[in-house]
N, C-alpha and C positions, 0 to 999 in steps of 0.2 A: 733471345738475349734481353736481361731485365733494362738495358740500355735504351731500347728501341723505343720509340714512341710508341703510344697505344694509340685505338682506335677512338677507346671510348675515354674521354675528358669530362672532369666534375665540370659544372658550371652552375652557377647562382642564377635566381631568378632575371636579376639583372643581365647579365650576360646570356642567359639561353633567350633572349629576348631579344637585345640590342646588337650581340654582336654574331644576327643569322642573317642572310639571304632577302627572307622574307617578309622583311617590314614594311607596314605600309604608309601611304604614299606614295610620290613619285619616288623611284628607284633611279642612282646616279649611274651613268655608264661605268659599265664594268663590275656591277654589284651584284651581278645573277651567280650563281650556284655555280662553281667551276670543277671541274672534276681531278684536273689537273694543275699543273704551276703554270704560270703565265709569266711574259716574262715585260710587260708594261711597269713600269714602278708604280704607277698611281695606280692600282688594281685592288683591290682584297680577294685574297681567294679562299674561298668555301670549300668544302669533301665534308660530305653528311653533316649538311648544316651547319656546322663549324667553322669559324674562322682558323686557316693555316698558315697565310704569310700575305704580306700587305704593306705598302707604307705607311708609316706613322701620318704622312699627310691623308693620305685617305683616309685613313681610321677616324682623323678626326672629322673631315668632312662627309664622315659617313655618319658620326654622330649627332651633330653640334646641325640641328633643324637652318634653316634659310627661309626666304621670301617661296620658290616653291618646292622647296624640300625640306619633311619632317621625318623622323623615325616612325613616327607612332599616329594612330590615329587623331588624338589630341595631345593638346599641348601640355595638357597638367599633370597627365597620364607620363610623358613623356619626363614633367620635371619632380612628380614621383617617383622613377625611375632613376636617376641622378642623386637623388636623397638616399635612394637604397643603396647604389654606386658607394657611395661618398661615407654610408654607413659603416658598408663593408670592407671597405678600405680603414677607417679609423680604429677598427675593430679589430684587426685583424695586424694593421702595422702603425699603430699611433705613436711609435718613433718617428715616423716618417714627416710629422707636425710639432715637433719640439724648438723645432728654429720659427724666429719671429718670419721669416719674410715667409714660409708653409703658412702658419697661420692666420698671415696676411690674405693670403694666396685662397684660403680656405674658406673665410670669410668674405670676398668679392663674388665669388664662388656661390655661396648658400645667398647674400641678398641680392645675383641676378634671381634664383632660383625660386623667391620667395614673391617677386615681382610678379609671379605668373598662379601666385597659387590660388586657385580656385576651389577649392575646396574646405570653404568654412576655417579655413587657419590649419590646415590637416600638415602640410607642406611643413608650415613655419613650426608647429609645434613638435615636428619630426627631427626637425633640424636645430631646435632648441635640445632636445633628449639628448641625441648625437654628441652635440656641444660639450654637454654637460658630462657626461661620459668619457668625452674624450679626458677632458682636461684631468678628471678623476683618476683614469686609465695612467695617463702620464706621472700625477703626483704622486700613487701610488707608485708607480714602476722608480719611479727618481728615488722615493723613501727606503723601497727596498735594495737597490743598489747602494745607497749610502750605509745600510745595516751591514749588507755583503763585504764593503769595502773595509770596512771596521772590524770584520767578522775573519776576512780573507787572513790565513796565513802567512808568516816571512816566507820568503823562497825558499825551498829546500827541506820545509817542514812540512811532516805529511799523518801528523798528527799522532797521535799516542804513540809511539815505539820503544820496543822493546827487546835490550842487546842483551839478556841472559834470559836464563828460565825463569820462570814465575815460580814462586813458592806453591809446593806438591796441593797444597790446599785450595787454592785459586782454582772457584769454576773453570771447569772448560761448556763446549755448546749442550755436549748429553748431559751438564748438569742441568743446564737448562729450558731443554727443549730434547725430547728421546726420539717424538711422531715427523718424521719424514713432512706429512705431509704437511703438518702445522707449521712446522720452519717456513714450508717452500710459500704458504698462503702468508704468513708475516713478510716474507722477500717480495713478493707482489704486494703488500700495504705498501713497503718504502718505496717499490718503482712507483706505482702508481703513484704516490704523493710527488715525489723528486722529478718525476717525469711532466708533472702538470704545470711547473715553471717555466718549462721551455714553448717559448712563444712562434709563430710563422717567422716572426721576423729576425730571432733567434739563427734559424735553420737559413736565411736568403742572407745574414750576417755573415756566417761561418764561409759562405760562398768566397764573399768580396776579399773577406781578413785573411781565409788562403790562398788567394789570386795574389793580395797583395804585397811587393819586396818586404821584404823584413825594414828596411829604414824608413817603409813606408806606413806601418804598424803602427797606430796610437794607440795613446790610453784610450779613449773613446771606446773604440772596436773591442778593446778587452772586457772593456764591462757591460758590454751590452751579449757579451759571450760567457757571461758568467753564469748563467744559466745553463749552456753547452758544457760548460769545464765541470760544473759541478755535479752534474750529472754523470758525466765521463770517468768523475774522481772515486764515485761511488761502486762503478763497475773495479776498478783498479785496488778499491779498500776491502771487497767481498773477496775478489783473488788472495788476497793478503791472507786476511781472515781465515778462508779454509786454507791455507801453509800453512800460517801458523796453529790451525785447532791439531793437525794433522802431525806436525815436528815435534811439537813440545811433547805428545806422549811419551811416554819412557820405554814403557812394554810392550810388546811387538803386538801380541792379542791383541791390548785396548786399540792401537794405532790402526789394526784390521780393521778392527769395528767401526773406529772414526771415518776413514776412509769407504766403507761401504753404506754408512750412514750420509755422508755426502753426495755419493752415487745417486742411492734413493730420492735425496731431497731435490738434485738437479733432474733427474726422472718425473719426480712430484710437478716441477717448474717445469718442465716438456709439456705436460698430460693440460695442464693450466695453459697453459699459452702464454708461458714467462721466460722468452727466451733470452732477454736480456743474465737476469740472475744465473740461468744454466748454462749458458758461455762461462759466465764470469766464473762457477766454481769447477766447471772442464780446466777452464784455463787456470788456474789454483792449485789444480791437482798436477796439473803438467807442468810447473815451475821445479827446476832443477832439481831442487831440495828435496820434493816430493818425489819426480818422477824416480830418481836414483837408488829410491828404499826398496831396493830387490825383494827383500829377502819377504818383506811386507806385503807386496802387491803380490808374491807366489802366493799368500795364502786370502788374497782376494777373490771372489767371486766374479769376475770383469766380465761375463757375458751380458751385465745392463751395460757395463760402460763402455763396452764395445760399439753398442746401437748407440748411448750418446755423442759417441766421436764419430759416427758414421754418419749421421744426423749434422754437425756440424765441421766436416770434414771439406778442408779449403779448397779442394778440387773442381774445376769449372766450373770455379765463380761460385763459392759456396751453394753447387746445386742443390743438394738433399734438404740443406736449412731452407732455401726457400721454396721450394716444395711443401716444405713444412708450416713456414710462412703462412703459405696460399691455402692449404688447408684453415689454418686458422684462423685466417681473412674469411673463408667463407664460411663458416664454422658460424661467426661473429655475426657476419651479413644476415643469417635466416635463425639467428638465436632465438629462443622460447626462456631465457634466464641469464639475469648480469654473470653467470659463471661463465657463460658460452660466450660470452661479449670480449673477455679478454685477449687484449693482443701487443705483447709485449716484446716487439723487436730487438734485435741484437743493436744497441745503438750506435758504435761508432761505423755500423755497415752502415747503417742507414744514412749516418750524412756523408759517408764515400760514397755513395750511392748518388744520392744530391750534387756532391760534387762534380762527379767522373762525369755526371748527365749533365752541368753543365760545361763541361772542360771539352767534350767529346762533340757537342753538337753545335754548332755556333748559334750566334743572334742574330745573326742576318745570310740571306741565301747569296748565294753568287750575283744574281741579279739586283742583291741591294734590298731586298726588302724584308721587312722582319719575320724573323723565323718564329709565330707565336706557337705553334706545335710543339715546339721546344719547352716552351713556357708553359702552356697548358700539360705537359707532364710532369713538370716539375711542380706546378699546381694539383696534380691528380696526387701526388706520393706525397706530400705536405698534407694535406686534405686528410687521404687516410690516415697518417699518423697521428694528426689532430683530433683523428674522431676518436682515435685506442684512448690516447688521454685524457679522455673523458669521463673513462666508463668507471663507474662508480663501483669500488671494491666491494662485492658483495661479503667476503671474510670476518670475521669479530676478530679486531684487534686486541692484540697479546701486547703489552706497555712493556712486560718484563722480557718478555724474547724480543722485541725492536731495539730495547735499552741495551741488552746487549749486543745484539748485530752491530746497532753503531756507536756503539763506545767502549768495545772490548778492545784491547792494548793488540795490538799486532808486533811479530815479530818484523825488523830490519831484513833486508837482503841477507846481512851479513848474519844474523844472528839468523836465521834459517838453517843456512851450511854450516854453521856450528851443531845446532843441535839435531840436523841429520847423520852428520858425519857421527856427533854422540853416540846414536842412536844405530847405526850401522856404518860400521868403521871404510877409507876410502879402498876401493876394490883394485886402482889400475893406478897408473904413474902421475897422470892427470888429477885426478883427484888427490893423489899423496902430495904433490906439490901445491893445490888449493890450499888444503886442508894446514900443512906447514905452513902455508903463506897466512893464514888467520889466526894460527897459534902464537907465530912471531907479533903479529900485532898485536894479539891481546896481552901477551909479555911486554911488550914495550909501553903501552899506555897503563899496566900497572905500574 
């Protein structure tokens, strides 16, 4: 069950150091390597060197040196240690220091730490970088949300739409773009790009903002989600996109063709490790409008797109996709080339994923102490998805096939079911009264 904690937990130098067993010095009672749960609150307990659940009192007094207890052999070693800490924290959630009394907090912090540095200014100049970075990290992220904010749509608008057909003239995608495979490698340029906005602290955001009431909801949490949404919106705008390449055809042939040229391209996006884009145009093809063109999909070829829906078929817990997945995680792990590196998850599983693991597994054990096993998997699944949007697109980008992925007009819901119903008249009683239901409207708003 992808739920279950794992054995094996990413950990940073920092942490595969501080927070084991085997530090030396004197050792506090109750610090030795436990195999099982204990049920003392002051305890920490260890399973293959790892911390798994502990007090927060302990943790701290398991870190924070004394008169005769140190973590580490020396002390400087120790407050290098703390500098990487404190690196990788700012690094990683430098929202976390945008309130004065954090930064306060951050700085008491770095000049005890600097108090001790024995190493030629090594400490302080670590902690000068940091600094600097952080504050950079922040003003950058404040600039771009104020773009975002400025940039963000009214409600309700979902950008270009489109309630009739477009003039016969008007590109469609095989005007431009024919190669399967070339599409599906420009669809991995925009994940790859769109996907490297979203930060760790993004993904531990999305946690809190759906934990919390709706009245409890600020603007705050919305935009520091705007990264998630936007992302999100992308996958939602691709769906669109192949309806409408698919509707607006006229002629049954060309409409084959479109339809089995999206097959290939979401094929192409399997074979790449772009499962994001190959949801999104399965799920395009199965929107109403489309899935209903009978007459259309008989003269499809569907034994690819049989294996794509079987691949991504919602069945215990989309088994076969992460099967798939894992393949491609390991594919990635022993790569010989950026093409094998690629790993581009279905994204809104990915943060139910995030979610459900933390909904499912609590913060604390019955006996009160923290569940950091918990934490440390949701650390391992952040980690890896972090390291996917990294990898640098090996592809030459196409200017003119991205320009139009994201700025070709999309049809409306509505105008979908107009111009499939056009296109292949309604076959059963349910659809004769849709079909009426949008003739009336369209008579009445002329």
């Amino acid at each position: 069950m992808f739920l279950e904690p794992q054995e094996t937990m990413p950990q940073t130098s920092v942490f595969s150091s501080i927070l084991t067993p085997g530090c030396s010095g004197q050792g506090l009672p109750g610090m030795g390597e436990r195999g099982g749960g204990g049920t003392g609150s002051g305890e920490l307990i260890f399973q293959d060197g790892r911390l798994v659940s502990g007090s927060l009192e302990a943790l701290m007094e398991h870190l924070v040196p004394t008169v005769d207890y140190y973590p580490d052999v020396k002390l400087k070693s120790f407050s290098a240690k703390i500098v990487q800490l404190l690196k990788e924290w700012t690094e990683a959630f430098p929202f976390d220091f945008q309130g004065e009394k954090a930064m306060a907090e951050l700085k008491t912090i770095t000049q005890r730490v600097t108090q001790y540095d024995e190493e030629n200014g090594t400490v302080k100049r670590a902690i000068a970088q940091m600094t600097q970075n952080l504050l950079l990290s922040l003003a950058a992220r404040s600039q771009l949300q104020e773009l975002r904010e400025k940039l963000r749509p009214p409600p309700g608008d979902k950008g270009p739409v489109l309630k009739a057909k477009p003039p016969a003239a008007q590109k469609d995608i095989l005007g431009v773009c024919c190669d399967p495979l070339v599409l599906a490698q420009q669809l991995t340029h925009i994940e790859l790009e769109r996907v490297s906005s979203v930060h760790p602290e993004d993904l531990m955001q999305v946690i809190s903002h759906m934990d919390a009431p709706d009245n409890h909801r600020c603007r705050g949490d919305l935009t520091k989600t705007y990264g998630l949404e936007a992302y999100d919106n992308w996958f939602n705008c691709l769906s669109m996109l192949v309806a409408t390449e698919v509707c607006r055809v006229v002629k049954k042939k060309q409409r084959t063709r479109m339809v089995e040229f999206f097959i290939d391209v979401a094929r192409e996006c399997f074979n790449i490790g772009n499962f994001n884009s190959m949801m999104a145009i399965i799920s395009g093809m199965n929107l109403s409008p489309v899935a209903r063109l009978k007459k259309t999909w008989s003269k499809v070829k569907t034994a690819k797109f049989d294996v794509l829906e079987h691949h991504m078929d919602p069945s215990s817990n989309f088994c076969n996709y992460r099967t798939a997945l894992q393949g491609a995680t390991q594919r990635s792990q022993t790569a010989h080339s950026s093409r094998e590196k690629i790993v581009i998850p279905v994204f809104n599983l990915f943060v139910k994923d995030i979610y459900f693991l933390h909904k499912i597994h609590a913060n604390r054990l019955p006996n009160g102490q923290v569940n950091f096993k918990k934490f440390w998997e949701i650390s391992r699944q952040i980690h890896d998805f972090m390291t996917w949007t990294q990898v640098e697109c090996p592809f030459e980008k196409d200017r003119k096939i991205q320009s139009y992925l994201l700025t070709a007009p999309v049809y409306s819901e509505e105008a979908l079911f107009i111009a499939s119903f056009e296109s292949e008249g309604p076959e059963n009683h349910m659809e004769k009264d849709s079909w009426k239901t949008l003739r009336t409207t369209l008579l009445n708003r002329a």
